[in-house]
C-alpha positions as CSV (number, residue, x, y, z in Angstrom):
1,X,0.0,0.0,0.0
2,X,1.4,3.5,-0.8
3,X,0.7,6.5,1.2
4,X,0.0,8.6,-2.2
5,X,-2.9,5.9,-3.0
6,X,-3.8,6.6,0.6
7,X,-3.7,10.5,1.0
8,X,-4.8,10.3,-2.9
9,X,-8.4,8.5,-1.6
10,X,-8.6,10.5,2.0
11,X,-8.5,13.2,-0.4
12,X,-11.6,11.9,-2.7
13,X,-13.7,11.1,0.4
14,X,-13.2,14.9,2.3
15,X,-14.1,16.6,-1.1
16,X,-17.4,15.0,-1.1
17,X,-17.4,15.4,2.6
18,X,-17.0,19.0,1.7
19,X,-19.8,19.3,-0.8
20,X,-22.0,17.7,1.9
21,X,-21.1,19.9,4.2
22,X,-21.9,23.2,2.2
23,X,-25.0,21.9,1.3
24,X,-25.8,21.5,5.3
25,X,-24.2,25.4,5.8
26,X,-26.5,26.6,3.3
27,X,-29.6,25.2,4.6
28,X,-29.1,26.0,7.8
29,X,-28.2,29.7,7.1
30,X,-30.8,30.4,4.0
31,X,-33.6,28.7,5.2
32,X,-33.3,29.5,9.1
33,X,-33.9,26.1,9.8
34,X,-32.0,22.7,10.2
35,X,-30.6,20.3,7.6
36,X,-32.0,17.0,7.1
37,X,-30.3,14.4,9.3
38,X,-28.9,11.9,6.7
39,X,-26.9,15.1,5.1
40,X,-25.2,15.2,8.8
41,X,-24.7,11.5,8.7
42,X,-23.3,11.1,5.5
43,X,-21.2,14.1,6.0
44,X,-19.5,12.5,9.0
45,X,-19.8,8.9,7.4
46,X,-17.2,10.2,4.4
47,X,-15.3,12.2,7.1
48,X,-14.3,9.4,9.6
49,X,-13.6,7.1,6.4
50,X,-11.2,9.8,5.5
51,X,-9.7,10.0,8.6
52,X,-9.8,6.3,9.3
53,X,-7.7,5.7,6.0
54,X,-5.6,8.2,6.9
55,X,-4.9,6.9,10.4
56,X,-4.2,3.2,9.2
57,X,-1.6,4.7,6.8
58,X,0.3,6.4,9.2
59,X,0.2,3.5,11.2
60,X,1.3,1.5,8.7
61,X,3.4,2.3,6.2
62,X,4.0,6.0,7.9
63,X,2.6,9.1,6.1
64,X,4.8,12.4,4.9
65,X,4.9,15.1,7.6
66,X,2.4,17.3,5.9
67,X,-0.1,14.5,5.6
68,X,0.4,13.1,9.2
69,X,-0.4,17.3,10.3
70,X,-3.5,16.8,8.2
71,X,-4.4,14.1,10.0
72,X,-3.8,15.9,13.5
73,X,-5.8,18.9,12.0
74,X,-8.7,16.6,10.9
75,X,-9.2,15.2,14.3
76,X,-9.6,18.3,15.7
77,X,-12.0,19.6,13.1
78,X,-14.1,16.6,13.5
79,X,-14.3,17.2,17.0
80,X,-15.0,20.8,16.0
81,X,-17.5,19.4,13.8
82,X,-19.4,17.7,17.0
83,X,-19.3,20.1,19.3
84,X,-20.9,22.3,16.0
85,X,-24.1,19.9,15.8
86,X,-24.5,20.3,19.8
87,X,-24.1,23.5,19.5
88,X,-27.1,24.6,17.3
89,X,-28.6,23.6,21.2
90,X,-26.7,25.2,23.9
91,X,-25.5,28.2,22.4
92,X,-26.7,31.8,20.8
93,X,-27.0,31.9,16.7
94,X,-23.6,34.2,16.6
95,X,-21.5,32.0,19.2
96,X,-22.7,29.1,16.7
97,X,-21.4,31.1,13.5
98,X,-18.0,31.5,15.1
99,X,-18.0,27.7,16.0
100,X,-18.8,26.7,12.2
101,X,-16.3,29.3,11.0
102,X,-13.5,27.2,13.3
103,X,-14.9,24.0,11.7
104,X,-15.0,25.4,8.3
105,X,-11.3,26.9,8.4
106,X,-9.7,23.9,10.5
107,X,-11.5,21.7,7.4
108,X,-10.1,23.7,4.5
109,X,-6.4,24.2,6.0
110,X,-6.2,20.0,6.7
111,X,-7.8,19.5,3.2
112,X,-5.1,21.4,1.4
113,X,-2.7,20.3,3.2
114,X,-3.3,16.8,1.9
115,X,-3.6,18.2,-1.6
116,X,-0.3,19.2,-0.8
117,X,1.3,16.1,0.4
118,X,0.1,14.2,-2.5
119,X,1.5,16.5,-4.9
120,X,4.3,14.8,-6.6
């Protein structure tokens, strides 16, 4: 197994997790109202696969430094990402905003940093 097949699919599998996940961002924020569940699910179902591909790789057959930062900085978003569906409960609309802004960042800056570990 090569870690460029690996990062290469992680990749894949976080772009559609992405798409899903702007879909979610702008239902919630256009339509005032919560997105359907499944978009959550499958959001998070393409995410943990990501992450879970990722994490057997560096276990494995080790990952390049940017990738295994990646990894690190996934983990945190998707515990960003949790705390962002709990939060839509416990806290005010703007304290929410500032949450899925975190998420949304801490996303985009491990995404590209696996685009850039699998450049050649």
């Amino acid at each position: 197994m090569e870690p460029s097949h690996l990062i290469r699919t992680s990749a894949w599998l976080l772009a559609a997790a992405a798409a899903f996940g702007l879909v979610m961002a702008v239902i919630r924020f256009a339509k005032d109202m919560g997105p359907p569940a499944i978009l959550s699910k499958v959001h998070g179902f393409l995410t943990c696969s990501a992450i879970a591909i990722l994490s057997y790789g560096w276990a494995t057959v080790g990952l390049p430094r940017i990738a295994s930062v990646a990894l690190v900085l996934l983990l945190v978003t998707a515990s960003a990402g949790l705390a962002t569906s709990q939060a839509w409960r416990w806290l005010q609309p703007a304290h929410v905003q500032l949450v899925l802004f975190g998420h949304l960042s801490m996303a985009a800056a491990g995404f590209f940093l696996l685009l850039a570990a699998s450049a050649p």
